[in-house]
GUVEXKE-973700 format. One record per residue (C-alpha): residue number from 1; residue in three letters; x, y, z. Coordinates in nm, 3 decimals, always signed. Layout:
! GUVEXKE-973700
<rec pos="NUM" code="ala" x="X" y="Y" z="Z"/>
...
***
This chain:
! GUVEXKE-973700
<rec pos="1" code="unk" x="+4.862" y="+24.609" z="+3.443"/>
<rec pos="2" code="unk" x="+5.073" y="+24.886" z="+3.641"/>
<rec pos="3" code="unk" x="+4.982" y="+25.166" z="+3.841"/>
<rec pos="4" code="unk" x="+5.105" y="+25.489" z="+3.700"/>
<rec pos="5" code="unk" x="+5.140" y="+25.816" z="+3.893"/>
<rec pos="6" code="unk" x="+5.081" y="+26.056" z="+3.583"/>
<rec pos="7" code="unk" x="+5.105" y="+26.459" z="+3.536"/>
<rec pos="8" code="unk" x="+4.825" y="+26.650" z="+3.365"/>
<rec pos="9" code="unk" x="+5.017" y="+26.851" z="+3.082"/>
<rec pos="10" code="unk" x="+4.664" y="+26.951" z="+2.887"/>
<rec pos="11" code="unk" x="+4.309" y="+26.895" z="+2.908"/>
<rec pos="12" code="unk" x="+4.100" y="+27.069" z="+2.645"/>
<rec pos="13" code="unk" x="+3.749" y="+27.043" z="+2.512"/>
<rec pos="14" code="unk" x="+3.669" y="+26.910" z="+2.187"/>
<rec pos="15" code="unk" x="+3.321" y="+26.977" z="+2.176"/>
<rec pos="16" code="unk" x="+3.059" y="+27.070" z="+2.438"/>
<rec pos="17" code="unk" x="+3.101" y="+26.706" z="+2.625"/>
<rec pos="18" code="unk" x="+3.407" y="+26.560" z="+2.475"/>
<rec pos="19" code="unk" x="+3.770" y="+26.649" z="+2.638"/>
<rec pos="20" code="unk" x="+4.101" y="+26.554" z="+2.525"/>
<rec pos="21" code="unk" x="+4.355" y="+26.474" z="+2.812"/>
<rec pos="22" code="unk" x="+4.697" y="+26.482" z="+2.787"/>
<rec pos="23" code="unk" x="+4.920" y="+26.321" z="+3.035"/>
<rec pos="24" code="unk" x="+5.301" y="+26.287" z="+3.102"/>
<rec pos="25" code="unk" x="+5.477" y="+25.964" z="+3.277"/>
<rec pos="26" code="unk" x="+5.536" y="+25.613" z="+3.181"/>
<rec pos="27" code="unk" x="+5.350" y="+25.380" z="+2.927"/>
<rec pos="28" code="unk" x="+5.535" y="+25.071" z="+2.878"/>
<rec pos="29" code="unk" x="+5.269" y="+24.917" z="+3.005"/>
<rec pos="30" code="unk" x="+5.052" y="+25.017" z="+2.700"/>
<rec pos="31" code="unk" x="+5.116" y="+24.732" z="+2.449"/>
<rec pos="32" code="unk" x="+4.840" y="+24.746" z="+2.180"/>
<rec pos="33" code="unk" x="+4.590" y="+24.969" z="+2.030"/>
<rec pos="34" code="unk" x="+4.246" y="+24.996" z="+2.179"/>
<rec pos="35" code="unk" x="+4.349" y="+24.930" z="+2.564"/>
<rec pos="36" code="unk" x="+4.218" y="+25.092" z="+2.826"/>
<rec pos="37" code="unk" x="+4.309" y="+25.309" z="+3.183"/>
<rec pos="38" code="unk" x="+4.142" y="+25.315" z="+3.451"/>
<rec pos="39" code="unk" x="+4.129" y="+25.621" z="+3.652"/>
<rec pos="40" code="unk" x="+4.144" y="+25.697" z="+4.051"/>
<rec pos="41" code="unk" x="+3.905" y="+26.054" z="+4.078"/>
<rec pos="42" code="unk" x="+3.935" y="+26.185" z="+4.462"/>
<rec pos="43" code="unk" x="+3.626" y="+26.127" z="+4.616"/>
<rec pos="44" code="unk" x="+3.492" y="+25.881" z="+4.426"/>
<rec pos="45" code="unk" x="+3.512" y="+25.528" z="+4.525"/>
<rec pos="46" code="unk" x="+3.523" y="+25.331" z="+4.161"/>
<rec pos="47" code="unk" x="+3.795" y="+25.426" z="+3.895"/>
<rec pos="48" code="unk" x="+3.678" y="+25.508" z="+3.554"/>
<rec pos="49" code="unk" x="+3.743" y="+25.350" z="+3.198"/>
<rec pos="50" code="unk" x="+3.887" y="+25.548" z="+2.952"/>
<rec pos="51" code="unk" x="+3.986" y="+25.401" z="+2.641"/>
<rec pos="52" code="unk" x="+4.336" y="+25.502" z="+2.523"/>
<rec pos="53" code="unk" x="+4.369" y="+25.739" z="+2.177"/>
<rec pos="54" code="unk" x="+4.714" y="+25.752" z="+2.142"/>
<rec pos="55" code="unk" x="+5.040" y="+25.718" z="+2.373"/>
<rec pos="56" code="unk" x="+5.482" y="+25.726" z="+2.339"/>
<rec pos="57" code="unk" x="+5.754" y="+25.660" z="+2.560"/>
<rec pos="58" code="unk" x="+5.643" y="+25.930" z="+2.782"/>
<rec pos="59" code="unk" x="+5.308" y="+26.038" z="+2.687"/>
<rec pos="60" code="unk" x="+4.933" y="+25.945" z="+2.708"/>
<rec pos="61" code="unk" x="+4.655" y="+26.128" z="+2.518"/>
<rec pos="62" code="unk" x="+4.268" y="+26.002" z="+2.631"/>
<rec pos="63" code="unk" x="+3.944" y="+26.155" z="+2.479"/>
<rec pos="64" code="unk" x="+3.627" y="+26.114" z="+2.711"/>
<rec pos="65" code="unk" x="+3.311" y="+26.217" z="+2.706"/>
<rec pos="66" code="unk" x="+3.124" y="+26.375" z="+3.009"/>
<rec pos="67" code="unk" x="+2.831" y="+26.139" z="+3.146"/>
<rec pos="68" code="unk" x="+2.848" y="+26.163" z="+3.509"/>
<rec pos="69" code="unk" x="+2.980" y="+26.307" z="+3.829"/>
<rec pos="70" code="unk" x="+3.367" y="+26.120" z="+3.734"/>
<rec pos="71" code="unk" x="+3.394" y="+26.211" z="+3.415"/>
<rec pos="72" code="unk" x="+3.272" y="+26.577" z="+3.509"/>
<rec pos="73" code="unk" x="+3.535" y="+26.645" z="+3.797"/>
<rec pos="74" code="unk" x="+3.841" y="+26.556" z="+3.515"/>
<rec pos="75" code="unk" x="+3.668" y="+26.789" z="+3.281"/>
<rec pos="76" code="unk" x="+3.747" y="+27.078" z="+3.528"/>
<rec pos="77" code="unk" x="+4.156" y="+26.972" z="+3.578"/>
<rec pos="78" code="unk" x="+4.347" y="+27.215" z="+3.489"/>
<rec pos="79" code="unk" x="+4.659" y="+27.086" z="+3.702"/>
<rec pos="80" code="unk" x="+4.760" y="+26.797" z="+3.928"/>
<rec pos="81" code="unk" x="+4.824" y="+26.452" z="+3.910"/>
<rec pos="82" code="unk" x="+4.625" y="+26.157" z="+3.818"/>
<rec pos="83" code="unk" x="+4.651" y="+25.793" z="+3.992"/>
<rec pos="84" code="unk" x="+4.609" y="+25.533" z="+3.679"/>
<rec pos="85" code="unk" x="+4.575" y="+25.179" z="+3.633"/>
<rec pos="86" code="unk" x="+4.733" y="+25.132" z="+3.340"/>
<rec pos="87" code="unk" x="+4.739" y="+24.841" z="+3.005"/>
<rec pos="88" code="unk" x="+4.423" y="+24.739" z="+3.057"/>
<rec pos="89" code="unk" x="+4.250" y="+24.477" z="+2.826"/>
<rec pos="90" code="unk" x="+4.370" y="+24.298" z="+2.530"/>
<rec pos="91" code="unk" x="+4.343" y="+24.586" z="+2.255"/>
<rec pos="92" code="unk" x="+4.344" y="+24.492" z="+1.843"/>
<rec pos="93" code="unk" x="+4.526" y="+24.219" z="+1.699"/>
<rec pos="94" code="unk" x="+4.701" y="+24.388" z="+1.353"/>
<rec pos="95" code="unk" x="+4.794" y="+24.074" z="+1.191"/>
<rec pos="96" code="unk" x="+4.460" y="+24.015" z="+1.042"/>
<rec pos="97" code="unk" x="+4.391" y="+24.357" z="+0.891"/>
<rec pos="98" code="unk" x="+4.522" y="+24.263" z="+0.523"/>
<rec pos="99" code="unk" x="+4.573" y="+24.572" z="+0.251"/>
<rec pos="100" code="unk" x="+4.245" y="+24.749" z="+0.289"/>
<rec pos="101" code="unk" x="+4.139" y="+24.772" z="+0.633"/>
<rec pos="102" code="unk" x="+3.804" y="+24.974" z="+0.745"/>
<rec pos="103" code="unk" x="+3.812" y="+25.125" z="+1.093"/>
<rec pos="104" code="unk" x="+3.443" y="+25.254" z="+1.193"/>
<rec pos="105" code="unk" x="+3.358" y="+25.493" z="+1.559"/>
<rec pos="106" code="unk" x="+3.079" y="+25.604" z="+1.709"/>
<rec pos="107" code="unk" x="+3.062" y="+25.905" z="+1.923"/>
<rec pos="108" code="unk" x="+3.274" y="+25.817" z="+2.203"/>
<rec pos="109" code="unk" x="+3.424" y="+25.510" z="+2.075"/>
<rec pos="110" code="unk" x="+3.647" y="+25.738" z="+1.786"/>
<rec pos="111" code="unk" x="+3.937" y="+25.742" z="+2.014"/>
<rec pos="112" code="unk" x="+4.056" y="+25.414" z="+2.051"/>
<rec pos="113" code="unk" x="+4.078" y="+25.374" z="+1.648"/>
<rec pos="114" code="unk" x="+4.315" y="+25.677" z="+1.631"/>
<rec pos="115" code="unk" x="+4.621" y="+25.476" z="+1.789"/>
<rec pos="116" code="unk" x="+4.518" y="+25.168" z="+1.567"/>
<rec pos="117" code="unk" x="+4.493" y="+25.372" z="+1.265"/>
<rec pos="118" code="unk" x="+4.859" y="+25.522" z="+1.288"/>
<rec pos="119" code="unk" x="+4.975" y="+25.197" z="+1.339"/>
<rec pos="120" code="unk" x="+4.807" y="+25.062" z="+1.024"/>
<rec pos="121" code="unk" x="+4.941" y="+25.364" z="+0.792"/>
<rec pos="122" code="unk" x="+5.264" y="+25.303" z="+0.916"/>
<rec pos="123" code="unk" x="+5.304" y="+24.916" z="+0.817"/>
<rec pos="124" code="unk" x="+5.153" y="+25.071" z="+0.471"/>
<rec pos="125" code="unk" x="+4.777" y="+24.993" z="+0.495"/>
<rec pos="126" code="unk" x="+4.518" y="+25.170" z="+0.290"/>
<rec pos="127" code="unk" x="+4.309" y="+25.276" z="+0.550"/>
<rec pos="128" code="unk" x="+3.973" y="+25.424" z="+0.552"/>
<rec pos="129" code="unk" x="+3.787" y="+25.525" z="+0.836"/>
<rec pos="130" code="unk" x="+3.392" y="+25.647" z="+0.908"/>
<rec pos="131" code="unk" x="+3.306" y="+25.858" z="+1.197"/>
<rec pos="132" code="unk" x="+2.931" y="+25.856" z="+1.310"/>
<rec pos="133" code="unk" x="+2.792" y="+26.094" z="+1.543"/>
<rec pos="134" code="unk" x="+2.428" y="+26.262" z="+1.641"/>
<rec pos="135" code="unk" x="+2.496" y="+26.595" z="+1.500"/>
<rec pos="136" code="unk" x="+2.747" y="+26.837" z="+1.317"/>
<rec pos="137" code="unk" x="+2.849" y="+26.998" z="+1.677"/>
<rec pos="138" code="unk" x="+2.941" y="+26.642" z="+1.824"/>
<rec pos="139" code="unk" x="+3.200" y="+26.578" z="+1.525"/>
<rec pos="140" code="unk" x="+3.565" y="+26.565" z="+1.658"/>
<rec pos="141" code="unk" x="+3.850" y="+26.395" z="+1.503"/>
<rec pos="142" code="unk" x="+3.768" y="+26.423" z="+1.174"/>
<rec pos="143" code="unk" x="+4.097" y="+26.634" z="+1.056"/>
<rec pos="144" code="unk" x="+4.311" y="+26.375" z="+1.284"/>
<rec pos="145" code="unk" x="+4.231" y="+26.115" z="+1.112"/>
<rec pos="146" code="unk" x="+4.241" y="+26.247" z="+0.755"/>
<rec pos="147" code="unk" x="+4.612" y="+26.422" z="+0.873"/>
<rec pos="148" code="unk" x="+4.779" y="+26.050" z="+0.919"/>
<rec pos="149" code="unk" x="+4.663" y="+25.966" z="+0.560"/>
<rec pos="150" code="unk" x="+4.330" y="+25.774" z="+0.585"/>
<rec pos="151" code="unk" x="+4.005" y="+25.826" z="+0.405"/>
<rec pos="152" code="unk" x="+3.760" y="+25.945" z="+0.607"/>
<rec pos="153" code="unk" x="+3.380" y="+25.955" z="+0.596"/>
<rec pos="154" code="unk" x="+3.152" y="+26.109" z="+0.841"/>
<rec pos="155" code="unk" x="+2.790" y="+26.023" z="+0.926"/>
<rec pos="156" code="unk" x="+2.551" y="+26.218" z="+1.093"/>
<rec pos="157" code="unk" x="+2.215" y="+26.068" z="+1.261"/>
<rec pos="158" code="unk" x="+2.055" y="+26.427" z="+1.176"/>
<rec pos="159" code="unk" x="+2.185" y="+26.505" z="+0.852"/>
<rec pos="160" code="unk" x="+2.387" y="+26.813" z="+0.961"/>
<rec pos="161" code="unk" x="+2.679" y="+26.762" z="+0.844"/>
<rec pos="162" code="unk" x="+2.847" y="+26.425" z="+0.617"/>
<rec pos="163" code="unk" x="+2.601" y="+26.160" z="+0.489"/>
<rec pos="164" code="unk" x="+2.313" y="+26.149" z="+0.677"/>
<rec pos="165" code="unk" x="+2.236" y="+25.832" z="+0.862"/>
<rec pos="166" code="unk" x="+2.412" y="+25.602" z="+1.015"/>
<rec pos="167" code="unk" x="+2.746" y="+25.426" z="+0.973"/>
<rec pos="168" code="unk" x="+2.634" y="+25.144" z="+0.806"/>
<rec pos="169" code="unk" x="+2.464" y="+25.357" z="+0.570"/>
<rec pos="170" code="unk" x="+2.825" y="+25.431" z="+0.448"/>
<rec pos="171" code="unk" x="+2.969" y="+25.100" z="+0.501"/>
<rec pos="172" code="unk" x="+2.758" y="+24.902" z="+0.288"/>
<rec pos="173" code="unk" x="+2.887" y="+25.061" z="-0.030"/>
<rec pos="174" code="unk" x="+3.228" y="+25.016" z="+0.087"/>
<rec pos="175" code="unk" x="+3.503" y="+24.756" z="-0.036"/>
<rec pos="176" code="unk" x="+3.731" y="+24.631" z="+0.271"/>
<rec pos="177" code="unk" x="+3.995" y="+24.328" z="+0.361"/>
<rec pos="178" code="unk" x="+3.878" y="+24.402" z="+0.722"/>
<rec pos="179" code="unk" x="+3.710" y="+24.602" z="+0.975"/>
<rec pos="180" code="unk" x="+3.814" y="+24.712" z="+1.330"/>
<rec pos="181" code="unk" x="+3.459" y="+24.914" z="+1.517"/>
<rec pos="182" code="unk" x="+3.407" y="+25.068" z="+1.865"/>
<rec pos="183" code="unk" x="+3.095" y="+25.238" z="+1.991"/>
<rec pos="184" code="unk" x="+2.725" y="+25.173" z="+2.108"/>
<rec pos="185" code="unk" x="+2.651" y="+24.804" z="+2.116"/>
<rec pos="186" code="unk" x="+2.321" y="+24.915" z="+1.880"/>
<rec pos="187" code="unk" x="+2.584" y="+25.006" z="+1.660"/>
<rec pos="188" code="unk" x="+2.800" y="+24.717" z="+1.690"/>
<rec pos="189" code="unk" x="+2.526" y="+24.487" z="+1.653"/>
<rec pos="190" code="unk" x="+2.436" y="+24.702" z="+1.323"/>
<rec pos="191" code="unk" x="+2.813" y="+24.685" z="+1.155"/>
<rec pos="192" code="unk" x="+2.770" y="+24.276" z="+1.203"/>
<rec pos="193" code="unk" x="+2.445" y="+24.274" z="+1.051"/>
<rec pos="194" code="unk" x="+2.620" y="+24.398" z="+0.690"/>
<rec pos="195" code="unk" x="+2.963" y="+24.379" z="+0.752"/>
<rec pos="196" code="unk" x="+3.138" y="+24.177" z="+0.442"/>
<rec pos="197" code="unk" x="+3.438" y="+24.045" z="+0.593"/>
<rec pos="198" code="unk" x="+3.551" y="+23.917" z="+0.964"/>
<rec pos="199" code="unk" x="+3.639" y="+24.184" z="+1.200"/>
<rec pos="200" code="unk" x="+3.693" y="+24.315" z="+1.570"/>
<rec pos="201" code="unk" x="+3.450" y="+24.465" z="+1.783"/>
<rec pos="202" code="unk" x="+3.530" y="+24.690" z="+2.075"/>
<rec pos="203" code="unk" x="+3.280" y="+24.667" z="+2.353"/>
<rec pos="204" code="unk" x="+3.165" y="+24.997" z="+2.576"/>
<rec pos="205" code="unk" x="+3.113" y="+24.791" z="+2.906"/>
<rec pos="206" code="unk" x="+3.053" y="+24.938" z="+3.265"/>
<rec pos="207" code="unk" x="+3.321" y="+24.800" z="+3.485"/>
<rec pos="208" code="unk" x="+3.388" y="+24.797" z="+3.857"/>
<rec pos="209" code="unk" x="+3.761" y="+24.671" z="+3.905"/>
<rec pos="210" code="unk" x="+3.867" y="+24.667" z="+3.555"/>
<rec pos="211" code="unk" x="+4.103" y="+24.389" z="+3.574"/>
<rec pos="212" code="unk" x="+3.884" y="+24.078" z="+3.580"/>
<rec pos="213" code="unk" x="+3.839" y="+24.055" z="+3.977"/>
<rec pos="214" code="unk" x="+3.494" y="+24.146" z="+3.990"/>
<rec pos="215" code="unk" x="+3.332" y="+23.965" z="+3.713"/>
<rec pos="216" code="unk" x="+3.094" y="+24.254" z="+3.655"/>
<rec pos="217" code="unk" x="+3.076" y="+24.300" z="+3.296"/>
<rec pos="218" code="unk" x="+3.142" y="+23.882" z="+3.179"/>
<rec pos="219" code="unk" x="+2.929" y="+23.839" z="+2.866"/>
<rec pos="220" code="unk" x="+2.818" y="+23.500" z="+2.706"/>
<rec pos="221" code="unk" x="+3.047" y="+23.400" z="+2.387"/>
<rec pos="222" code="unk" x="+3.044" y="+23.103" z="+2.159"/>
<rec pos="223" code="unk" x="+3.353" y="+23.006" z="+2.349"/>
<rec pos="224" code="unk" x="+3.222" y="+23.056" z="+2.729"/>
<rec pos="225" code="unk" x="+3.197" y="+23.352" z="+2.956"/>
<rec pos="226" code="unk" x="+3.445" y="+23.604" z="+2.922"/>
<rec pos="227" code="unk" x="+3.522" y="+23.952" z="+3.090"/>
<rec pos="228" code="unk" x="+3.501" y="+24.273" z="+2.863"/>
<rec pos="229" code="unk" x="+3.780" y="+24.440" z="+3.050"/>
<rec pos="230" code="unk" x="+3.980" y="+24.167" z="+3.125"/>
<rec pos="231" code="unk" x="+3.936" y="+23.895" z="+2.779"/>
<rec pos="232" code="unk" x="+3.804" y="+24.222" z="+2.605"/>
<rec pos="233" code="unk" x="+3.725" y="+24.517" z="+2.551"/>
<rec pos="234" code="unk" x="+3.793" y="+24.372" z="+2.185"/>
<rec pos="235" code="unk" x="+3.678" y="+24.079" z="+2.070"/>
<rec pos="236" code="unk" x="+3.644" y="+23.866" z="+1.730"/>
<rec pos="237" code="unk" x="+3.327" y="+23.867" z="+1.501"/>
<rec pos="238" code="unk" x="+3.304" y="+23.487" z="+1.471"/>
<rec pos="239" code="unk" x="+3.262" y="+23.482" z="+1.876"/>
<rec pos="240" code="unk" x="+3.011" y="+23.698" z="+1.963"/>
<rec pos="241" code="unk" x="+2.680" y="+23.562" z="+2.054"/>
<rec pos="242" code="unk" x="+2.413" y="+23.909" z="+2.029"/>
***
């Protein structure tokens, strides 16, 4: 963990509620794909977690979604600079991916897989991805995904655009070495329900410190307590206890 003093080069919205954030300053603190930041907002007392989409030497890109009065004021930045707790939480372990590895988001856990996806490509996975979202208007990321070279499938809970359903409803008909999933814990608990193979699950956890202090967000695992943001946000299949 390292606090970074970071400069706002972009922040653009994606859809109605989603924002992408790009930021300029040091990441070597940034060691795997799905970590987190943790960001100072003036005025506000408790940081807030944003998962990390992509990063380089110099560069940080975060997509969040606006829920609340934090994630509201960084929506209106156009300027300034941003105090960050940075390399946050253990992130996905590669190594167990194999050839054909299935990456799966929901709504506002998309981002994180982005990062892990370009990785994958580049060690010469066959990747395929599946987006799920409400509607046709809450899509993002769609394009970004297909330009690195994955397959990608989008689900819908309306029907308005993709398959309709959920997720799974795409998954199950699906051949995979592995799977790699962020998003609602409904949806989580959903993947492991039908899910074919072992996998990683990325848990969306409210945190106070975000570095294990607090203890606020420990969950119950076949292997004892652990902290979402601190032993997390990712964990393995075989440990969960729903």
């Amino acid at each position: 963990m390292e606090k970074v003093i970071y400069k706002l080069k972009s922040n653009t919205a994606l859809t109605d509620s989603v924002f992408k954030m790009v930021l300029e300053g040091d990441t070597k603190s940034i060691t795997a794909s799905g970590q987190f930041v943790n960001i100072l907002i003036d005025g506000l007392y408790l940081r807030r977690p944003i998962s990390v989409c992509d990063y380089d030497e110099n560069s940080l890109t975060l997509i969040y979604k606006v829920v609340g009065k934090g994630t509201e004021k960084l929506s209106k930045m156009t300027h300034g600079r941003l105090d960050i707790l940075t390399g946050l939480g253990n992130g996905y372990n590669l190594s167990k991916s194999g050839n054909k590895p299935l990456l799966i988001g929901g709504g506002a856990g998309v981002p994180p897989l982005y990062n892990l996806c370009k990785k994958l490509i580049n060690e010469g996975k066959k990747v395929t991805v599946i987006l799920g979202f409400n509607k046709k208007e809450a899509v993002f990321f769609e394009n970004e995904f297909r330009s690195l070279g994955a397959e990608v499938y989008v689900a819908t809970a309306d029907g308005s655009y993709g398959t309709k359903g959920f997720v799974t409803d795409i998954m199950k008909d699906l051949t995979y070495s592995y799977f790699y999933t962020c998003g609602p814990e409904m949806m989580l608990k959903a993947i492991d329900k039908i899910a074919k193979t072992s996998g990683q699950l990325s848990f969306e956890e409210r945190m106070g410190c975000g570095f294990g202090a607090c203890m606020g967000c420990s969950c119950k695992t076949k292997y004892g307590n652990k902290r979402i943001c601190k032993d997390g946000p990712v964990l393995e299949r075989e440990e969960i206890i729903w």
